[in-house]
C-alpha positions in Angstrom: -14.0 9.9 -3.2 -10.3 9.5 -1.7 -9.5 9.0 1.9 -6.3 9.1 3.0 -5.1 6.7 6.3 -1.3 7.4 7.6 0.3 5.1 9.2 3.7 6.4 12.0 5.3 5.9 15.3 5.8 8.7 16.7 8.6 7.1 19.1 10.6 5.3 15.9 9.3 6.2 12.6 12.0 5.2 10.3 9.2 3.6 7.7 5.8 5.9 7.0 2.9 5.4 4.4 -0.3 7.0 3.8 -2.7 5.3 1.9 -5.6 6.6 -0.8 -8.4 4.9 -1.0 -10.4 5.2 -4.6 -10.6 3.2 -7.9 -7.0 1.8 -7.5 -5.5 1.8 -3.6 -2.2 3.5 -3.3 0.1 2.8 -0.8 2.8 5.7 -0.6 5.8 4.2 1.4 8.6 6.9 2.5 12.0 5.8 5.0 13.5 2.9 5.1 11.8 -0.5 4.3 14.0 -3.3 6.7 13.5 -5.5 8.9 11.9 -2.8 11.5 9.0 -1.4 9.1 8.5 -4.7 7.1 5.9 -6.6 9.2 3.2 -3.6 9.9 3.4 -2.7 5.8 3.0 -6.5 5.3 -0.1 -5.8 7.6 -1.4 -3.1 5.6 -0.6 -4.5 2.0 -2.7 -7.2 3.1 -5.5 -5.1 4.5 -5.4 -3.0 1.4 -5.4 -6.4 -1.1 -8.5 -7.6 0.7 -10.2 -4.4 0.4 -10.5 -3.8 -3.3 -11.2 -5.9 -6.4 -10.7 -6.1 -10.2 -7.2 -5.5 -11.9 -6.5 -2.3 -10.9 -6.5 -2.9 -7.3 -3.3 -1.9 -5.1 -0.6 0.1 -6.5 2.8 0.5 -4.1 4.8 3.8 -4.8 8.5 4.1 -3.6 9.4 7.1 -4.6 10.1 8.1 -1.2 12.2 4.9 -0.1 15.5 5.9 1.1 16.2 2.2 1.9 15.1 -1.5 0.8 17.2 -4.8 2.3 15.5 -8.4 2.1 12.8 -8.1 4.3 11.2 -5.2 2.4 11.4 -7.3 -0.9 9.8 -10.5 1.2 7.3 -8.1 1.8 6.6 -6.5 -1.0 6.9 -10.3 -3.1 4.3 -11.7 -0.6 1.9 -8.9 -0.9 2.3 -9.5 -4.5 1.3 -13.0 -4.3 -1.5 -12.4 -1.7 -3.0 -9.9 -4.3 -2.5 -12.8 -7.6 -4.3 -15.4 -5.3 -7.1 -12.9 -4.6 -7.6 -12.0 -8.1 -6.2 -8.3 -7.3 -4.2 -6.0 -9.6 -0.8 -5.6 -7.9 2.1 -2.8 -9.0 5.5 -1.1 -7.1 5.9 2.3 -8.8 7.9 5.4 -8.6 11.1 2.9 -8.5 14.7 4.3 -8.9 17.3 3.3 -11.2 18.9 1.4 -8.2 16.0 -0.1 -7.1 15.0 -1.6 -10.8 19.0 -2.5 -10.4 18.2 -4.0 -6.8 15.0 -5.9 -8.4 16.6 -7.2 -11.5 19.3 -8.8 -9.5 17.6 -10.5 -7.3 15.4 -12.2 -10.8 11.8 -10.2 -8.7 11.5 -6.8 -10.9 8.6 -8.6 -13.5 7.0 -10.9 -10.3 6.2 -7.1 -8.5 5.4 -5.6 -11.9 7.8 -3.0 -10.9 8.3 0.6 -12.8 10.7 3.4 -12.6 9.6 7.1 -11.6 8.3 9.1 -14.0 
């Protein structure tokens, strides 16, 4: 069974995900990931971590990130960490070429287990 949560402001949406819930949790993240949108995705990827179990666990898909600056990649590193320490499989997804670039320059691309788009 999926369920899908969404998470928006409707006053100052500039970051949006939508989350589906099943075997492995995915967490769909479209807009801009800065300063703004960073702490309520930290929120969720930390809800979501503490929800499942087992290796496959939580699986983060930019595909539709227009936008990453440090604070999305602290983010995005501690929710990797939270899952490691909670025995969770954790995974960023649907990368571009420039954000693999972005990763591999900063030394984070194999900590985040991070994978171009298909």
């Amino acid at each position: 069974m999926n369920r899908q949560l969404r998470q928006e402001d409707p006053d100052f949406a500039p970051c949006s995900w939508h989350v589906i819930l099943g075997a492995v949790v995915i967490v769909c993240v479209h807009g801009d990931l800065d300063s703004l949108a960073a702490p309520a995705l930290a929120a969720c990827l930390d809800q979501q971590t503490g929800r499942t179990v087992g290796p496959d666990g939580v699986e983060v898909v930019l595909t539709h990130v227009t936008f990453l600056d440090a604070h999305g990649i602290t983010t995005l590193l501690a929710a990797a960490h939270t899952a490691r320490q909670r025995a969770v499989g954790f995974r960023i997804t649907g990368c571009s070429p420039r954000l693999l670039r972005l990763f591999d320059l900063v030394g984070v691309r194999a900590e985040l287990a991070a994978i171009g788009s298909a």
